[in-house]
N, C-alpha and C positions, 0 to 999 in steps of 0.2 A: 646959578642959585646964590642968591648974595645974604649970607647970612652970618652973624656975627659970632655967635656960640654955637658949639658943635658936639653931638655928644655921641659918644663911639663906645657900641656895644665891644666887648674884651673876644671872647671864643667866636671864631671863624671871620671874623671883623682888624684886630690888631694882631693874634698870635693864633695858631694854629693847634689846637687842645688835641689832635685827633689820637694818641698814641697814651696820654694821661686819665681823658675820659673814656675811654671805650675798656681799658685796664679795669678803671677802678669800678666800669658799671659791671663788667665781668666778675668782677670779684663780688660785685653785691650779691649779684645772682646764682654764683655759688653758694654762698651763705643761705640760698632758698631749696638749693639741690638743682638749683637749673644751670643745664650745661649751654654754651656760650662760647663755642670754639673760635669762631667766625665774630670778628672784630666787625668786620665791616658792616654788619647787620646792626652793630650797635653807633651808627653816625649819626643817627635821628636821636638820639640822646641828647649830642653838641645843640645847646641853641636852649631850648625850650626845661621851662623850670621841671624839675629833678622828677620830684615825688609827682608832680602831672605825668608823667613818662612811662614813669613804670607803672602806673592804674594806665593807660594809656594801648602801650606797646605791650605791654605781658599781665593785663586783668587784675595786677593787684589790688586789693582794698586798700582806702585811704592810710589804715595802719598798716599793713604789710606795707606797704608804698614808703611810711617814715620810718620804718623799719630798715627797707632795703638805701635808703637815704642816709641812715647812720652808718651802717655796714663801708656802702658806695666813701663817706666822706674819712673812714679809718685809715683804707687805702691812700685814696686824695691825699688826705695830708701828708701820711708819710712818704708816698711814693709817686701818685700818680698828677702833681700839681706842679711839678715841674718838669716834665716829660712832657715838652712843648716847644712849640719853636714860635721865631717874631718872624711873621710874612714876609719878605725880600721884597725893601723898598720901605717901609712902614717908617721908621727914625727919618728920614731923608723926606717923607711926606711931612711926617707932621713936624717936620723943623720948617719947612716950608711954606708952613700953612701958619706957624705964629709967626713965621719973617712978616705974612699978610697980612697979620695982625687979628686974625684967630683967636678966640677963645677957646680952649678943649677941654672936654671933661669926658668921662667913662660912666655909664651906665650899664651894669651888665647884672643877669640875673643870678649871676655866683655868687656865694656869701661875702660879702664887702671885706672882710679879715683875708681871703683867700686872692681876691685882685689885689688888695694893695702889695702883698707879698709878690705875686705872679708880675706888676708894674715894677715891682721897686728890683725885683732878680735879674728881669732883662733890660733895664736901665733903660724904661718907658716912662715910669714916675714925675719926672722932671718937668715933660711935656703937659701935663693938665692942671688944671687949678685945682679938679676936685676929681675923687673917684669913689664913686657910690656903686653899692651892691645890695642882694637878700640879707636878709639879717638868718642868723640862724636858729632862730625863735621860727618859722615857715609866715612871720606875719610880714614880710614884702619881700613878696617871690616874682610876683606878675609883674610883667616887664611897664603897665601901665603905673604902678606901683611904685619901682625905682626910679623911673624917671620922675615923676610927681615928689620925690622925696628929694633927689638930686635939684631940679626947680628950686624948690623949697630953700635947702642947705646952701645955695648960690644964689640965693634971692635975686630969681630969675623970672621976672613978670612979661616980659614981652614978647608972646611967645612968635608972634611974626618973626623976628630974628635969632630960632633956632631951630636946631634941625637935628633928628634923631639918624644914625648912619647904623647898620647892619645887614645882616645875611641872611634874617629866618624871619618868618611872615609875624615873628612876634616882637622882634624890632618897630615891625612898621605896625601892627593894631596898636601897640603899645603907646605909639608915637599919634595914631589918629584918635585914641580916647583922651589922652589928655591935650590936643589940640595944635598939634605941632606937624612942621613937614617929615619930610622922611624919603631916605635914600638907603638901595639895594644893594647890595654888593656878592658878582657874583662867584668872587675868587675863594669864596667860603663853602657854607652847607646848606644854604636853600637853590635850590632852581629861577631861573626867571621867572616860569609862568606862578610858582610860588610869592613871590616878591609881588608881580604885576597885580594877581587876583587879588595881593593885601593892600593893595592898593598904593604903593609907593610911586611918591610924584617922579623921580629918576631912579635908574638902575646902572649900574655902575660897572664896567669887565673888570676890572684892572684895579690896582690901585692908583697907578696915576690917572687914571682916568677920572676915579673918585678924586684926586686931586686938582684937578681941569673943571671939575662941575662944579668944588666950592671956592 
């Protein structure tokens, strides 16, 4: 896949959220009276925008939902946003991949104020031109949304030579509404047959793998 720009969703994609997010959705959900022992029940969180998740996974209405959204980000910020880790191998790729001459940027559906912190802690920052995120107003949440904004701010019209990279099937819609390729990766939180059905042109085991395909 020969493509010049490269835009790399953040959570289950570059660092591993799984110990930060499942915390801070715990904690929202306290804050409703629902108990939430069992972390692992809350992985389908990782990926997919906030306030969709919880109408989603636990019936809430759109305002309980922004509700449990402000709760969810109280935690976050103090606590659960850096209780993370950077995948083994991820720096060594993407040093790599600008030796090839690479352009990188970050697309990811977490409030944009909350990646550049999470890039700039694990000394990721360095590696992208741009790093775009949600705004936390809830008006670009949709992953079809950030990237269209991230385009935009890179003034980035051709879209043949870019390629959207993540792990959940909203990488990739996100990437076929606004007109772009798009690549799986399944060292995160989607499934294959997840990826496949959303129709991602490659799917990726590894990170070097995903290294090897661009």
């Amino acid at each position: 896949m020969e493509k010049e720009h490269l835009l790399f969703d953040l959570d289950g994609t570059l660092t591993d959220p799984k110990e930060g997010i499942t915390k801070s959705v715990q904690y929202a959900l306290n804050a409703f009276g629902i108990p939430a022992e069992d972390r692992e029940k809350l992985l389908c969180f990782i990926g997919p925008p906030l306030k969709d998740s919880f109408m989603e996974f636990y019936g809430f209405t759109e305002e309980e939902a922004g509700k449990a959204v402000i709760s969810y980000r109280e935690y976050f910020k103090d606590k659960g946003m850096l209780d993370n880790q950077v995948y083994e191998g991820v720096h060594s790729v993407l040093e790599a991949l600008l030796k090839k001459g690479k352009k990188l940027y970050v697309a990811s559906s977490k409030p944009e104020i909350f990646v550049r912190t999470i890039l700039e802690h694990f000394q990721l920052d360095s590696y992208f031109i741009f790093a775009g995120g949600a705004d936390l107003e809830g008006t670009r949440g949709r992953k079809a949304d950030v990237i269209r904004y991230v385009l935009k701010e890179c003034q980035l019209t051709d879209r043949s030579k870019i390629v959207m990279i993540g792990d959940r099937k909203h990488d990739i819609l996100g990437a076929k509404e606004v007109g772009i390729d798009s690549v799986g990766v399944l060292y995160g939180y989607g499934s294959r047959q997840e990826l496949k059905d959303a129709g991602a042109e490659l799917i990726a085991e590894t990170i070097f793998d995903l290294q090897n395909l661009l």
